[in-house]
PATIMI-58632 format. One record per residue (C-alpha): residue in three letters; x, y, z. Coordinates in steps of 0.02 Angstrom, whole numbers, padded with zeros to 5 digits, always signed. Each point is the difference from the previous one (the first is absolute). Layout:
BEGIN
ALAXYZ;...
***
This chain:
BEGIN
UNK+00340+00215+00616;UNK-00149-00069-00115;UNK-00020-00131+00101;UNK-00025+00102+00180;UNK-00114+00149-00112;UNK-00133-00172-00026;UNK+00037-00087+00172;UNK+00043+00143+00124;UNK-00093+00124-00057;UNK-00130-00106-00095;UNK+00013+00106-00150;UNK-00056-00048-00170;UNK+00169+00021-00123;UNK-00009+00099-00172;UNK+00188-00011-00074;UNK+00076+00067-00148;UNK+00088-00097-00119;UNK+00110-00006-00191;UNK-00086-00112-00082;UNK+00130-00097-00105;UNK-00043-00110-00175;UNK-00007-00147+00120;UNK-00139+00056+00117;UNK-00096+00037-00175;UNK+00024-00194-00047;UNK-00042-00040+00157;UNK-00034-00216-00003;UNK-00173-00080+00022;UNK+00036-00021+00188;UNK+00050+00176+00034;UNK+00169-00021+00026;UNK+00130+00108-00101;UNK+00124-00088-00123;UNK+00174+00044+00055;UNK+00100+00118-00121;UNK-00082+00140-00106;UNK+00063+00145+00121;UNK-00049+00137-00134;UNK-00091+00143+00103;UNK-00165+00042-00084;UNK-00040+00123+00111;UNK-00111+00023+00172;UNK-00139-00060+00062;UNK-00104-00043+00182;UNK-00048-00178+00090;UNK-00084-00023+00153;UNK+00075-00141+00090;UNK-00108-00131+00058;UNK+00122-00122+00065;UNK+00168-00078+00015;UNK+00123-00130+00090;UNK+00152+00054+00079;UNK+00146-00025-00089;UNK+00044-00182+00110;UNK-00183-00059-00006;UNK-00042+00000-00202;UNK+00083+00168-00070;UNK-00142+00065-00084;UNK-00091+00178+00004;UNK-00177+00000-00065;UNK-00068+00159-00084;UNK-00176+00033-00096;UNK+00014+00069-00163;UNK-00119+00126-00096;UNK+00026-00073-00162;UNK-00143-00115+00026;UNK-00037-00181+00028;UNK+00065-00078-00183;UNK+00183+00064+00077;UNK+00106-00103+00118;UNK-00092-00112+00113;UNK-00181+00074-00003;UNK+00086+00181+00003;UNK+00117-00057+00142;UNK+00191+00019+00005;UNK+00120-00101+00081;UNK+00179+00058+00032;UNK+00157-00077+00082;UNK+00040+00129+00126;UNK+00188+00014-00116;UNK-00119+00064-00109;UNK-00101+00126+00071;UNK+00156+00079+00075;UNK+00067+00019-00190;UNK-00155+00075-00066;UNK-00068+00095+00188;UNK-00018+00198-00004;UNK-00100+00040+00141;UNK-00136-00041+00127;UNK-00153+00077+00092;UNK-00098-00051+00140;UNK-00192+00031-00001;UNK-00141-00065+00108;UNK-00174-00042-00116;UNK-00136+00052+00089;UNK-00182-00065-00079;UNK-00157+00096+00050;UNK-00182-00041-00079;UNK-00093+00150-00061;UNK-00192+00001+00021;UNK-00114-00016-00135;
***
């Protein structure tokens, strides 16, 4: 379903997660050290990208918690482990407009 909101619909992703103690000691390359399953409570990611679960098993997600976390603020998850920590997910199209000066 994530996958058709970005492709079918072309809809940007927002999802809501438990953060767990690993995803806080996330490693230098963004990936999340197996283990350390204690919930520390919610939190949102956008989505930016990810490989199906055949073709390199990874969802990619950018953080808030700034560029000194992760891999330059960006999250990378084995889809095993976004479905253990996944809440919810919403849809939204980002619209840009320039103002006049």
């Amino acid at each position: 379903q994530i996958m058709r909101l970005r492709h079918r619909y072309g809809l940007g992703n927002l999802i809501g997660v438990n953060i767990t103690e690993a995803m806080l000691n996330a490693n230098a390359d963004g990936t999340i050290p197996d283990g350390q399953l204690d919930i520390v409570g919610p939190h949102g990611l956008t989505i930016c990208g990810y490989r199906a679960p055949r073709a390199g098993n990874a969802v990619h997600m950018v953080n808030s918690w700034g560029p000194k976390h992760a891999w330059n603020g960006f999250l990378r998850l084995t889809w095993e482990q976004f479905k253990g920590m996944f809440l919810y997910a919403v849809g939204f199209e980002m619209k840009v407009r320039q103002q006049n000066a």
